[in-house]
Backbone as numpy.savetxt, mean C-alpha at the origin, in Angstrom:
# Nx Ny Nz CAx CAy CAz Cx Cy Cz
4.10 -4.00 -2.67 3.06 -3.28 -1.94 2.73 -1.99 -2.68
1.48 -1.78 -2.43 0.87 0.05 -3.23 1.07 0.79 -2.50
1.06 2.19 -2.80 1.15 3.26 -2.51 -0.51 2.96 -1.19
-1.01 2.69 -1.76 -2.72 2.93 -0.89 -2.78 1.34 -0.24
-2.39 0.55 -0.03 -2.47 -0.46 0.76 -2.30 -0.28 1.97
-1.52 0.75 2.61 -1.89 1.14 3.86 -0.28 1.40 4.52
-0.09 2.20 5.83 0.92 2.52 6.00 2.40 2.36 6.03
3.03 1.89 4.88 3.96 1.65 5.05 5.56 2.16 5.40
5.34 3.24 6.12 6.05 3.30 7.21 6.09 2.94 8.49
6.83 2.49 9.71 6.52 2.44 11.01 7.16 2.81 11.60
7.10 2.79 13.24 7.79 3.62 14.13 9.60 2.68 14.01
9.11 0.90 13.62 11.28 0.61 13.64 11.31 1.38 12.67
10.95 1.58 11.60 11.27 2.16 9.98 12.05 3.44 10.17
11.30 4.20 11.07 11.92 5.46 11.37 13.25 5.21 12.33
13.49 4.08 13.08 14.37 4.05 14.08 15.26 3.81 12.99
15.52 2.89 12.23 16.75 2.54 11.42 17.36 3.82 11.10
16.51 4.89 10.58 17.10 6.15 10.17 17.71 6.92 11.05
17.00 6.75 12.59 18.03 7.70 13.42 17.14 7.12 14.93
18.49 6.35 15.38 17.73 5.64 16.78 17.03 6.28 17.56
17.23 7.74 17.72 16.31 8.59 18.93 15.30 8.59 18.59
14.47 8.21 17.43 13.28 8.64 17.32 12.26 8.61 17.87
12.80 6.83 18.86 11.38 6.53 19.74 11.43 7.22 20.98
12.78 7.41 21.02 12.76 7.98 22.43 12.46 9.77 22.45
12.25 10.02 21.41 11.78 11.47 21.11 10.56 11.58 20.96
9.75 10.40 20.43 8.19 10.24 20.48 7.78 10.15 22.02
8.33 9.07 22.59 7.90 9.13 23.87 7.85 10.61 24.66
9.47 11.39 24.54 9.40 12.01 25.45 8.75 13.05 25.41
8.29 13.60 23.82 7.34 14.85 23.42 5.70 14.44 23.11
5.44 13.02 24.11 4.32 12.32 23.86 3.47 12.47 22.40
4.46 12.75 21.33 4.18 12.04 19.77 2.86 10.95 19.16
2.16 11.25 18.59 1.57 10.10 18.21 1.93 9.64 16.86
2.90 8.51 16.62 3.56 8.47 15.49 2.83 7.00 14.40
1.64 6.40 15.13 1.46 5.66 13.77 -0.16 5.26 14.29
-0.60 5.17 12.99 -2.38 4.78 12.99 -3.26 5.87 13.25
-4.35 6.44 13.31 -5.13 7.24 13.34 -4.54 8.57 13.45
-4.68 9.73 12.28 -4.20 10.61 13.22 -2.92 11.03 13.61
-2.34 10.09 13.06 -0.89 9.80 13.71 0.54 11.14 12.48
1.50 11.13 12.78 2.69 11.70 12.64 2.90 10.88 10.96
3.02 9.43 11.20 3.08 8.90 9.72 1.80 8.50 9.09
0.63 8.49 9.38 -0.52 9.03 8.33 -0.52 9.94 7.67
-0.24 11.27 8.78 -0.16 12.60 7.60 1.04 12.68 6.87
2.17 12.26 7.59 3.14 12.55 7.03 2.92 11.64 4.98
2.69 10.46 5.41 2.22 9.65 3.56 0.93 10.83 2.38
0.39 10.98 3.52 -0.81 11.92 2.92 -0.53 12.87 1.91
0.50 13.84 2.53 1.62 14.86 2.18 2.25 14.44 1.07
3.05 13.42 1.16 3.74 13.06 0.14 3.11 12.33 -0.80
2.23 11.37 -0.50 1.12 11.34 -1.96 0.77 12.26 -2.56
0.60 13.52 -2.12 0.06 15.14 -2.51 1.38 15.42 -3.51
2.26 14.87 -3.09 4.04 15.19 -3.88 3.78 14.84 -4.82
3.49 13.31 -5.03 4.02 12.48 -6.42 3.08 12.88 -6.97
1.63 12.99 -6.70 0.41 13.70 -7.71 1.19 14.78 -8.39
1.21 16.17 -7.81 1.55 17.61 -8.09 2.65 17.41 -8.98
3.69 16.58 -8.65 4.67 16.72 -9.66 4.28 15.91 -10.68
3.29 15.23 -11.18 2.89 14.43 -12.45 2.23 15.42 -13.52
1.98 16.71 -12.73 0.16 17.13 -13.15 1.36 18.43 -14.06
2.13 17.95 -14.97 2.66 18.59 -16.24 1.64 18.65 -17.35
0.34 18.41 -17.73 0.30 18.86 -18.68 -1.58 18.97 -18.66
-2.46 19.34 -19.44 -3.70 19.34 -19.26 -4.17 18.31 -20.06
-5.70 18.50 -20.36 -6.47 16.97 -21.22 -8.08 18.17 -20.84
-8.75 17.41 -21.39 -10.24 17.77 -21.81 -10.99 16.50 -21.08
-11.67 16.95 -19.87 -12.17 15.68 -19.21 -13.27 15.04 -20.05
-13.80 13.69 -20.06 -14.98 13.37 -20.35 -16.40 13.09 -19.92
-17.28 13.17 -20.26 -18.52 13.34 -19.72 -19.44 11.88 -20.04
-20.07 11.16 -19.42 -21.00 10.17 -20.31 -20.28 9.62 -21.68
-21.39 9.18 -22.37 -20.48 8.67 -24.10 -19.83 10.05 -24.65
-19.68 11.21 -24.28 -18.89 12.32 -25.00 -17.60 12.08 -25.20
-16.66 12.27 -25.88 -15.54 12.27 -26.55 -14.81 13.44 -25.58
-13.91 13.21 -25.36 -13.06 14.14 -25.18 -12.77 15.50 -26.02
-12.40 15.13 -27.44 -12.66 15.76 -28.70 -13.72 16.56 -29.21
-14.82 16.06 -28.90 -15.84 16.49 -28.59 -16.42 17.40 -27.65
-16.13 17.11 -26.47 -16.05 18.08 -25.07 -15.38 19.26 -25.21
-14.38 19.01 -26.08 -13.15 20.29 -26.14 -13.74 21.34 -26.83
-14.09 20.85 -28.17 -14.60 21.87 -28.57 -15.89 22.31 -28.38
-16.71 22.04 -27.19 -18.10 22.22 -27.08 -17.18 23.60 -25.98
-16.28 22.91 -25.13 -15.77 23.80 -23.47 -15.10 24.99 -24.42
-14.44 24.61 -25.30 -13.21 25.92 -25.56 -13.66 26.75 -26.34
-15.14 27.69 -25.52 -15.40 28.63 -26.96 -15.54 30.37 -25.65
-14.86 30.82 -25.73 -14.35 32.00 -24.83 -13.84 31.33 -23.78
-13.21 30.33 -23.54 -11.95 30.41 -22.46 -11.71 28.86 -22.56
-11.37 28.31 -21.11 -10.59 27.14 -21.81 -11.47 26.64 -20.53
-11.37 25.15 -21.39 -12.43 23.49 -20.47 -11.71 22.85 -20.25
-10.23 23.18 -19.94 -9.37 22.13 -19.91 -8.90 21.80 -18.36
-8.48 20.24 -17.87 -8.18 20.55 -16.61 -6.95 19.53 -16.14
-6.61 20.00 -15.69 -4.81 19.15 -15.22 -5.00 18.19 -14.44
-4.22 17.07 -14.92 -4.70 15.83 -14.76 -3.47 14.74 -14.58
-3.07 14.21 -13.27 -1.94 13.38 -12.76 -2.03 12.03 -14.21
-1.08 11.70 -14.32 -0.91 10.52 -15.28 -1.09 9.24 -14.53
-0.63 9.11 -12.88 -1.31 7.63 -12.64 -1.52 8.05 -11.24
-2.61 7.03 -10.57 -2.86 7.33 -9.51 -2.47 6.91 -8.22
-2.05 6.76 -6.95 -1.63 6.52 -5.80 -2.07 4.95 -6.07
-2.91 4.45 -6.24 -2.71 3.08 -6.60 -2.35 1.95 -7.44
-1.64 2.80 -8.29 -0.46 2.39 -9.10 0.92 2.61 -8.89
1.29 3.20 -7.77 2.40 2.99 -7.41 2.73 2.24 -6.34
3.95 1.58 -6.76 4.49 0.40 -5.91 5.52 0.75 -5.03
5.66 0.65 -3.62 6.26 0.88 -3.27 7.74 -0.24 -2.84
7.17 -1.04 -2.52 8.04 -2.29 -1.83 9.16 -2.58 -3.30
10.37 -2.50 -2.75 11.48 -3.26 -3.78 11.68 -4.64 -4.23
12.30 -5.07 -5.11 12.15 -6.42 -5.90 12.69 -7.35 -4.59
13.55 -6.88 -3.66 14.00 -7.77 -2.70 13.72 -7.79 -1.32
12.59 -8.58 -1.10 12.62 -8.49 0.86 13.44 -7.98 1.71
12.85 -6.54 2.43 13.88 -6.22 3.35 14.48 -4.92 2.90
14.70 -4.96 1.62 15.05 -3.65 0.59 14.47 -2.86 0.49
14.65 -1.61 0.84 13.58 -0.36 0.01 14.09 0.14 -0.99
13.22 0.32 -1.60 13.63 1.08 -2.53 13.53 2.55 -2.94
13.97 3.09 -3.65 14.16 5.04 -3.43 12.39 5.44 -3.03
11.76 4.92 -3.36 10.04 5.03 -2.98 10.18 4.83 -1.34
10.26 3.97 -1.03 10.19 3.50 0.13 11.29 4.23 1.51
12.51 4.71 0.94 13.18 5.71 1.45 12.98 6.91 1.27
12.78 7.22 0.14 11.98 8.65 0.33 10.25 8.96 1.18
9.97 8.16 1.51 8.86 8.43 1.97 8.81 8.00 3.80
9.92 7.13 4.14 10.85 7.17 5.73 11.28 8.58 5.93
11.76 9.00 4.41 12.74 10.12 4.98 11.33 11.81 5.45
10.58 11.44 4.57 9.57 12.70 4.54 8.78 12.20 6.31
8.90 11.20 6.83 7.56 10.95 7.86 8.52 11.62 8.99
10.19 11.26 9.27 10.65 11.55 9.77 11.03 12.99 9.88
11.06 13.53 8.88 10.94 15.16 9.03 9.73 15.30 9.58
8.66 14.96 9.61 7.43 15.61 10.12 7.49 15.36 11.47
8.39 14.53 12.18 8.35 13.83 13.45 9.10 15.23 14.15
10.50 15.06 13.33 10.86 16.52 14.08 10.19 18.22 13.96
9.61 17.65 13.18 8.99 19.67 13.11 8.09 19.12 14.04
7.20 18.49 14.32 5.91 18.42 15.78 7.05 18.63 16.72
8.31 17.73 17.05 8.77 17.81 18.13 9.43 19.39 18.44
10.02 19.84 17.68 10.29 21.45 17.12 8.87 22.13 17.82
7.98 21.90 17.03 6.92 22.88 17.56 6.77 22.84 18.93
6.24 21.68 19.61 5.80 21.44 20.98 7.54 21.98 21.66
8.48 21.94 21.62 9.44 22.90 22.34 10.99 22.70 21.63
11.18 24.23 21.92 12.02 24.72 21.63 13.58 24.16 21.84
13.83 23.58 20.58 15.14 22.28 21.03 16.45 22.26 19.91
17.80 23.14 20.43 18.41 23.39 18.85 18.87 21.83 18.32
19.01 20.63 19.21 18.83 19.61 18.89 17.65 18.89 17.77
16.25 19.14 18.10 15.50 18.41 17.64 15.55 19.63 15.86
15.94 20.92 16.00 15.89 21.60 14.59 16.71 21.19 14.02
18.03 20.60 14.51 19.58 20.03 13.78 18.82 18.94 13.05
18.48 18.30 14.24 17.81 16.60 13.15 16.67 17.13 12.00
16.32 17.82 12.12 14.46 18.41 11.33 15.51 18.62 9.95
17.22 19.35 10.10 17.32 19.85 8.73 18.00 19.08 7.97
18.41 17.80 8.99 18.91 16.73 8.50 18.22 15.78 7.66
16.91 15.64 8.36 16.31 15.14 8.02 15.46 15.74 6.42
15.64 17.05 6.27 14.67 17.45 5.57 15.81 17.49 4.20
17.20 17.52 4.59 17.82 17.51 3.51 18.20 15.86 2.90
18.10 14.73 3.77 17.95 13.26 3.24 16.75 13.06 2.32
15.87 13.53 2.85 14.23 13.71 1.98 14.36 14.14 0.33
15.21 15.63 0.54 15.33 15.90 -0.55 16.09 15.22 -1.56
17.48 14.48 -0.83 18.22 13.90 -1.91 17.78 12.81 -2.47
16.52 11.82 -1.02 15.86 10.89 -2.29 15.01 11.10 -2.95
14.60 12.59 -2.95 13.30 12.88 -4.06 14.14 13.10 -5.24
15.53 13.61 -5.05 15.80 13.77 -6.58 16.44 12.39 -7.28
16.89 11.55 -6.47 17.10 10.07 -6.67 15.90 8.94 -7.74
14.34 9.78 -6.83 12.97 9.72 -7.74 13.15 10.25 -8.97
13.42 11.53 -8.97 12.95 12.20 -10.44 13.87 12.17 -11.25
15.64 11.48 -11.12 16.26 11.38 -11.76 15.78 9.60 -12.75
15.10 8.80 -11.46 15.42 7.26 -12.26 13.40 7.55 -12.45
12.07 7.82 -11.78 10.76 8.16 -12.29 10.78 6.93 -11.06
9.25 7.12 -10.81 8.82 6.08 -9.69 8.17 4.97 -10.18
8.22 3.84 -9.43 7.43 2.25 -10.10 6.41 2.59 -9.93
5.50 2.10 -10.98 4.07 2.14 -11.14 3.60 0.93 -11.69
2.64 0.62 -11.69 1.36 -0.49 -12.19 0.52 -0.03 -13.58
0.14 -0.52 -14.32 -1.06 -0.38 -15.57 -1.91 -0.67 -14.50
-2.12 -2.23 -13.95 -3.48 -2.81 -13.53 -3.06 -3.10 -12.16
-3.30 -2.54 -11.23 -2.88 -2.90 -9.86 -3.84 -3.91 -9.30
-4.03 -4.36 -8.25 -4.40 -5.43 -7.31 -4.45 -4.50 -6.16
-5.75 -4.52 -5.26 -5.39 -4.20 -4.02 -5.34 -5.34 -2.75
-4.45 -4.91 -1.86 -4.07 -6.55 -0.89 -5.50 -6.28 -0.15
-5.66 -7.42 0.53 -7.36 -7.27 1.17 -7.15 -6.33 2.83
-8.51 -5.66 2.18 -8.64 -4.69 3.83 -7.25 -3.56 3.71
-7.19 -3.05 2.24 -5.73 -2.07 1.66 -6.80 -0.68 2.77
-5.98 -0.06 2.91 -6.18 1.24 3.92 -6.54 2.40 3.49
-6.00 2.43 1.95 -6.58 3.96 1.21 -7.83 3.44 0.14
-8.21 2.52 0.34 -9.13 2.40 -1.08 -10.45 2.13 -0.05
-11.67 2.82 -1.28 -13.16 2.81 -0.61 -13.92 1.04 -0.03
-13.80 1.42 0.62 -14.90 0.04 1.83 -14.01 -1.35 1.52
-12.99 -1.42 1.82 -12.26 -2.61 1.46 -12.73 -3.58 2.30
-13.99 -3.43 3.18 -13.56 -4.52 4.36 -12.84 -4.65 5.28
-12.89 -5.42 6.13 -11.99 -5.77 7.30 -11.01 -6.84 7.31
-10.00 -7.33 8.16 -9.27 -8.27 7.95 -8.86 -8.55 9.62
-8.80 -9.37 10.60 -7.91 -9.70 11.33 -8.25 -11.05 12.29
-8.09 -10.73 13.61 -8.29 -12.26 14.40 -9.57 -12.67 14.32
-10.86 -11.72 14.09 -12.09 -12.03 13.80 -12.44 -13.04 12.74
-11.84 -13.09 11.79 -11.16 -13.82 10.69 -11.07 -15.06 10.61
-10.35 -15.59 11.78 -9.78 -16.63 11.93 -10.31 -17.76 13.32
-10.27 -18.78 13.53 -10.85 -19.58 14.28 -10.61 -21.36 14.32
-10.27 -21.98 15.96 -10.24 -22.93 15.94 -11.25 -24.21 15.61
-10.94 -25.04 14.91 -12.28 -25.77 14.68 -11.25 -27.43 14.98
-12.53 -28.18 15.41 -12.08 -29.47 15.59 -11.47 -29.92 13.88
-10.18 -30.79 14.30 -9.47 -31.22 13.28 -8.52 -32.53 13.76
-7.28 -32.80 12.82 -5.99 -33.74 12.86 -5.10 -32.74 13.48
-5.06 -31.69 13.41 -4.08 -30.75 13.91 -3.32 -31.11 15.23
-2.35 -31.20 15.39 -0.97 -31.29 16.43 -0.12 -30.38 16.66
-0.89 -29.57 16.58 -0.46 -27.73 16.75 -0.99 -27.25 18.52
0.00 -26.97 19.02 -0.31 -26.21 20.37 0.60 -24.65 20.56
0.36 -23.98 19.75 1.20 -22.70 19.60 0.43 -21.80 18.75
0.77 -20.58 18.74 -0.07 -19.82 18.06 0.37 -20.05 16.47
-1.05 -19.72 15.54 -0.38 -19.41 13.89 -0.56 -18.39 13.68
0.26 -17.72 12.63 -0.21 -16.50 12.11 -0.55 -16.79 10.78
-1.53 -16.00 10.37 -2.60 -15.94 8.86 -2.06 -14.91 8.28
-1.91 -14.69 6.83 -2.33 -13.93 5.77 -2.90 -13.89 4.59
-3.90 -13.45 4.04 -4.21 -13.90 2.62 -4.43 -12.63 1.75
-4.04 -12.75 0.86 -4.18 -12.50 -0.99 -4.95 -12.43 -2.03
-5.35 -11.69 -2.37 -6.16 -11.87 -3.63 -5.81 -11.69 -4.79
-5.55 -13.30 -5.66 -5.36 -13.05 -7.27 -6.35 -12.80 -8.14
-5.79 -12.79 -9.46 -6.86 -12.41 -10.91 -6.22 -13.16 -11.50
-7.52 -13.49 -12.44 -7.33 -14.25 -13.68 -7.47 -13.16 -15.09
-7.42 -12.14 -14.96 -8.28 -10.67 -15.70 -6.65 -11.08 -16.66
-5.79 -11.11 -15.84 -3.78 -11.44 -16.54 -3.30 -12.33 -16.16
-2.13 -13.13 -16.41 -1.68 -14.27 -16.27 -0.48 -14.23 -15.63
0.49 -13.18 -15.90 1.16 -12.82 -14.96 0.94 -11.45 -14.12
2.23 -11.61 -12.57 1.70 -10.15 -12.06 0.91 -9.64 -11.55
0.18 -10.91 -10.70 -1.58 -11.34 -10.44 -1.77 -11.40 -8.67
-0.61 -11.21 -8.01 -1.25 -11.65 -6.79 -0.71 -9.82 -5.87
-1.93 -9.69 -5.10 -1.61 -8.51 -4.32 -0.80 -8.82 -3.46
-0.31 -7.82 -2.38 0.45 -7.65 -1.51 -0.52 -8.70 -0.31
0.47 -9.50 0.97 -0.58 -10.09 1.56 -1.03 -8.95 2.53
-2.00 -9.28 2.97 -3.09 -8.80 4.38 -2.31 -8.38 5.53
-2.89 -7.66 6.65 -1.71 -8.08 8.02 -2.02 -9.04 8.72
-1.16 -9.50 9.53 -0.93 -10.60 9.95 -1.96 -10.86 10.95
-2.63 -12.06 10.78 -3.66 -11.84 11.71 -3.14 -13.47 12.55
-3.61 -13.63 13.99 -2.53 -14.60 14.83 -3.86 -15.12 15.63
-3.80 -17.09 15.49 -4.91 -17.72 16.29 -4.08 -18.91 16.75
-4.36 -18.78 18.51 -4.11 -19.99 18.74 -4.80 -21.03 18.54
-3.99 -22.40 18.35 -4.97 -23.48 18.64 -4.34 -25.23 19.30
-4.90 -25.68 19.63 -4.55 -26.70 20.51 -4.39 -28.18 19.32
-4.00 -28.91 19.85 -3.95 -30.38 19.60 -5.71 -30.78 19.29
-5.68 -31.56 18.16 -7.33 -31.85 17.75 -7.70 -30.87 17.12
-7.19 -29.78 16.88 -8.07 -28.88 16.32 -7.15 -27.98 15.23
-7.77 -27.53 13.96 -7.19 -26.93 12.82 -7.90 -25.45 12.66
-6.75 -24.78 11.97 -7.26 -23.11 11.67 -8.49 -22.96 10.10
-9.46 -22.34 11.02 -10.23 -21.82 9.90 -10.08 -20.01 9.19
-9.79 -19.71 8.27 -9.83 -18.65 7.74 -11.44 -18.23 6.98
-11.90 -17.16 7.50 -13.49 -16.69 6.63 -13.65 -15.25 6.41
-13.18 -14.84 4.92 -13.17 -13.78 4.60 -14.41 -12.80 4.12
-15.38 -13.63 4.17 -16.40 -12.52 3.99 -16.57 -10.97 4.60
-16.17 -10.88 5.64 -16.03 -9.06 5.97 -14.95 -8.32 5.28
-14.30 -9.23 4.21 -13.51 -8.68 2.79 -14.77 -8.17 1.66
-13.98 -7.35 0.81 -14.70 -6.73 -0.54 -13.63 -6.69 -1.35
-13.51 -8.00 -1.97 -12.57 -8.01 -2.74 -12.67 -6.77 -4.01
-11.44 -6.68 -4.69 -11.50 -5.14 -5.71 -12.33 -6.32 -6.61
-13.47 -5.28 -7.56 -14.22 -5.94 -8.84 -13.86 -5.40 -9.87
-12.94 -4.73 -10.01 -12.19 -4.91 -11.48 -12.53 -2.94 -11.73
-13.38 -2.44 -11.14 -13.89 -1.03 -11.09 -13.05 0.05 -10.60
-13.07 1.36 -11.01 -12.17 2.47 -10.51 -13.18 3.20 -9.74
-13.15 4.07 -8.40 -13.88 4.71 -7.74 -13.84 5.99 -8.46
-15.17 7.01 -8.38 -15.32 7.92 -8.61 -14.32 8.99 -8.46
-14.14 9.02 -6.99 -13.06 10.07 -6.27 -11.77 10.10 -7.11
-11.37 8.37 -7.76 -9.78 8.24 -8.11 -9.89 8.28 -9.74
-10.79 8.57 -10.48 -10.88 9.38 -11.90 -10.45 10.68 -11.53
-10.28 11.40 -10.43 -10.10 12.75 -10.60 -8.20 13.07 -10.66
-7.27 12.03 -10.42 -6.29 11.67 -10.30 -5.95 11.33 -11.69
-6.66 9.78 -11.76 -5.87 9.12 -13.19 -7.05 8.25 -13.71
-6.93 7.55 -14.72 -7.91 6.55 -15.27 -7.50 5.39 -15.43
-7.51 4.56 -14.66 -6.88 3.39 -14.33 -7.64 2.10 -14.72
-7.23 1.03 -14.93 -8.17 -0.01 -15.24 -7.53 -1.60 -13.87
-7.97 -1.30 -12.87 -7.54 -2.08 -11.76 -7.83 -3.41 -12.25
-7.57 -4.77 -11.50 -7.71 -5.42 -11.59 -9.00 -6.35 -11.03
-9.60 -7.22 -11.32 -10.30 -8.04 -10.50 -10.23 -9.26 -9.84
-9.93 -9.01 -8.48 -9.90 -10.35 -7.48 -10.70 -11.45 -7.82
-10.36 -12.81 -8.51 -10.88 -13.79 -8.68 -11.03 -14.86 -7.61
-9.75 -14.95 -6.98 -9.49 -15.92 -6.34 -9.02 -15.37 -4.82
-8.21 -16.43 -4.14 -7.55 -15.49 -3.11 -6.58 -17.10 -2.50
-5.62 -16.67 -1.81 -4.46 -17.68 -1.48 -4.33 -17.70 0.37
-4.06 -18.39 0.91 -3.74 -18.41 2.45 -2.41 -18.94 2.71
-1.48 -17.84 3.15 -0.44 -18.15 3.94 0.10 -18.60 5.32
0.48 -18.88 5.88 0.80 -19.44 7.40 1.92 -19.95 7.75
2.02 -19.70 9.21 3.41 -20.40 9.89 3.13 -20.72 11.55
3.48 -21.77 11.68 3.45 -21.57 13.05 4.47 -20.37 13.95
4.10 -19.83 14.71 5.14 -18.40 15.35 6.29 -18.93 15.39
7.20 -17.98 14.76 8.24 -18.13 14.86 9.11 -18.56 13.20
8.14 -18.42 12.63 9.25 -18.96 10.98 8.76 -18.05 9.92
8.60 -18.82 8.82 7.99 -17.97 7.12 6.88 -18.23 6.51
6.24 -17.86 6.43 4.76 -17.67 5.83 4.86 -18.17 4.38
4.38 -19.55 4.30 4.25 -20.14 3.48 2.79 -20.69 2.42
2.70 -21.09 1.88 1.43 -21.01 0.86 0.45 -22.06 1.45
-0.69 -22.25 1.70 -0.98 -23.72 2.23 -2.12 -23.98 1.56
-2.63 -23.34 0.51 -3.65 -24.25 -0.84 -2.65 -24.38 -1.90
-3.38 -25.36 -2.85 -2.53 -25.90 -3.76 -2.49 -24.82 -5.16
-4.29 -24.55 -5.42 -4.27 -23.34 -6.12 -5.16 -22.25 -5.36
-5.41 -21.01 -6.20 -6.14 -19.50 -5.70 -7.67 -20.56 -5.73
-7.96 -20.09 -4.10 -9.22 -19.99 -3.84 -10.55 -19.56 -4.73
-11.53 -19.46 -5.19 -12.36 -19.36 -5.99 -12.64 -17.79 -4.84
-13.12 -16.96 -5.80 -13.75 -15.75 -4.60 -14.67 -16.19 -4.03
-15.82 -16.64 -4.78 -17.00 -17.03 -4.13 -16.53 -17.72 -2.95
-15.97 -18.58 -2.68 -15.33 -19.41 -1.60 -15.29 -18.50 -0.18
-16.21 -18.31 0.52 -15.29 -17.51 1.50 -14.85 -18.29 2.99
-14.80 -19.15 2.52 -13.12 -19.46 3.77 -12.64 -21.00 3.10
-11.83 -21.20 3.83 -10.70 -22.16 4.05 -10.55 -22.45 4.96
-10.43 -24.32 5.74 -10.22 -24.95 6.68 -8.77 -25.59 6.62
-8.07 -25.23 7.51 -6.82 -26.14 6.84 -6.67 -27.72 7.20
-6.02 -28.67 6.23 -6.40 -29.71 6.64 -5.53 -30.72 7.44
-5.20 -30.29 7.94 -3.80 -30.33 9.20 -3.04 -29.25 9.74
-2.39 -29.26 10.07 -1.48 -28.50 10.49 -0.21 -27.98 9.34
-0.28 -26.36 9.31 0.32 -25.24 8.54 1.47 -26.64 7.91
1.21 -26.22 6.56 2.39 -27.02 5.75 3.73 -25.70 5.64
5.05 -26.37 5.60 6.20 -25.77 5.48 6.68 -25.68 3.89
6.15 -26.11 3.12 6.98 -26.84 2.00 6.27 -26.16 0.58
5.01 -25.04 1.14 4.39 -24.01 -0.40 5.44 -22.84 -0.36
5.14 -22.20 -1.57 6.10 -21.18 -1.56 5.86 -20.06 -0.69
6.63 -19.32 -0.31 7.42 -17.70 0.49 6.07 -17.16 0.35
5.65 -16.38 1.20 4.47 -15.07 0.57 5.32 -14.03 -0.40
5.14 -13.39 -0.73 6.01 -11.99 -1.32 5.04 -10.94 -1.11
5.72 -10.00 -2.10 5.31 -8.73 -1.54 4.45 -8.29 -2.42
4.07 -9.08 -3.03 2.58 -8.36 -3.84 3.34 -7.94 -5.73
2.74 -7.30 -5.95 2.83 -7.13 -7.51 4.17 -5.85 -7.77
5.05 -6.47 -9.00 6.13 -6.58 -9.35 5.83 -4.75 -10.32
6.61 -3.76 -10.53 6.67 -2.57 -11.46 6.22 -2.88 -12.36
5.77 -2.14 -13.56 5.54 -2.22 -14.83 6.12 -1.32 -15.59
6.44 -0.16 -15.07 6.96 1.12 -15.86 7.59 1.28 -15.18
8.60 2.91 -15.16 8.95 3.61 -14.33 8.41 5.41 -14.80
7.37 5.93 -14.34 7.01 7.37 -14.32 8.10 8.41 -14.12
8.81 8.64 -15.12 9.41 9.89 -15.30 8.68 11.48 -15.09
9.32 12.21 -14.06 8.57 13.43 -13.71 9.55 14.60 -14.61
8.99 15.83 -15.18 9.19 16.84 -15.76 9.17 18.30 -14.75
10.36 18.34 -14.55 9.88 19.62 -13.63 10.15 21.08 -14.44
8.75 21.19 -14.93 8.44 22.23 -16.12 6.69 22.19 -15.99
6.42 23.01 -16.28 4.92 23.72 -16.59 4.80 23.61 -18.12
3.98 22.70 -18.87 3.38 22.09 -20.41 2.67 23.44 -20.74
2.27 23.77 -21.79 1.71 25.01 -21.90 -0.15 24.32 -22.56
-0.85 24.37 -22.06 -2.13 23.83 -22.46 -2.40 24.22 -24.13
């Protein structure tokens, strides 16, 4: 999963770390996830982290066909054109670990930062030497996995993938039960399914499929099979947004295809085309009932580096 695919913290995420949490949201009526929420800002913040601590050294931006080289010495004549500039951007970093279920120091350090923010709101709204004990507990776990980060550098991507309907990237589209729909079929299904789908590239050969979608859930009866129709998707076209040159210069990937997962409730989300969907394609009928026997979903695209941070000021 990316950094910008969308919140990956939640309110169990925070419970594993310290069981009161829900019952501390409730009782200081907390708003701890989705709009607005305690772990929106709290990721926001700490994306602001991993930027600031990258932005060691300067560069000479570019303009149109101008050169950098060029730019420099047009900007650097009584003061300096130079401007500080993160090495990769929030959507090149990966958060999810190589193993289901695992976090990894990304993924714990960024539980540990949402949960400090949980107790300083609860701190603020009243005065509790309890809820400040946990705030410094919390704020000192934070710290030890940030240096856990800057001792091993954080996973990152060259060419990322975004999963469809990702949460930080411009007009991704939509994704959920709207999506999905019963249509007459062979199907011998009377229980709900749950959907997810994927978008690969052919741009690389390995390292190609995003993180899946959220789970989107349709019942359907006997006689009748699940349709998936993604057109209120915008799959990524291979392009970097304006806003995210001001970060890093990235060369994303382009969604060619796209894959559909499923299970009937209650099991593992398994593959149920044989290959990636064509993009143009926008939906898929399944042609019976959810097969058991394609592979696992996973978690989207695998590290490529690891970003080592410098905590030092580069001299331009």
């Amino acid at each position: 999963m990316l950094w910008t695919d969308g919140d990956f913290v939640s309110q169990a995420s925070l419970d594993s770390l310290d069981a009161e949490a829900t019952a501390i949201v409730a009782n200081e009526s907390l708003t701890i996830t989705g709009a607005n929420s305690i772990v929106r800002r709290g990721l926001e913040a700490a994306g602001e982290k991993i930027l600031s601590a990258q932005g060691t050294f300067s560069q000479y931006g570019s303009v149109g066909g101008i050169t950098a080289g060029h730019l420099s010495a047009v900007l650097n004549v009584g003061g300096s054109g130079s401007i500080s500039s993160s090495r990769v951007a929030l959507s090149q970093v990966v958060v999810s670990g190589p193993n289901t279920g695992v976090w990894s120091r990304t993924e714990t350090w960024a539980n540990w930062f949402c949960l400090a923010q949980l107790y300083r709101s609860a701190v603020n709204k009243r005065s509790n030497d309890r809820y400040l004990l946990k705030l410094e507990e919390a704020e000192r776990q934070r710290d030890v996995a940030w240096a856990r980060i800057f001792e091993s550098g954080i996973p990152t991507l060259v060419r990322p993938l975004s999963r469809p309907a990702a949460l930080y990237t411009l007009a991704p589209g939509t994704w959920g039960t709207a999506n999905l729909s019963s249509v007459g079929g062979s199907g011998t299904v009377d229980d709900n399914v749950s959907v997810v789908v994927t978008f690969t590239s052919t741009d690389v050969t390995t390292n190609n499929e995003s993180h899946p979608s959220e789970v989107a859930v349709q019942a359907t009866t006997t006689g009748n099979v699940i349709k998936v129709d993604i057109t209120s998707l915008n799959p990524p076209d291979g392009t970097q947004s304006l806003a995210e040159r001001s970060q890093a210069i990235t060369a994303p990937l382009q969604a060619t295809g796209w894959n559909v997962y499923a299970v009937i409730e209650g099991g593992v989300l398994t593959l149920q085309n044989s290959s990636p969907i064509a993009i143009a394609t926008k939906t898929y009928t399944f042609p019976d009932n959810p097969t058991t026997s394609g592979a696992a979903v996973a978690v989207g695209q695998s590290p490529e580096r690891n970003l080592a941070f410098q905590n030092v000021a580069l001299r331009g």
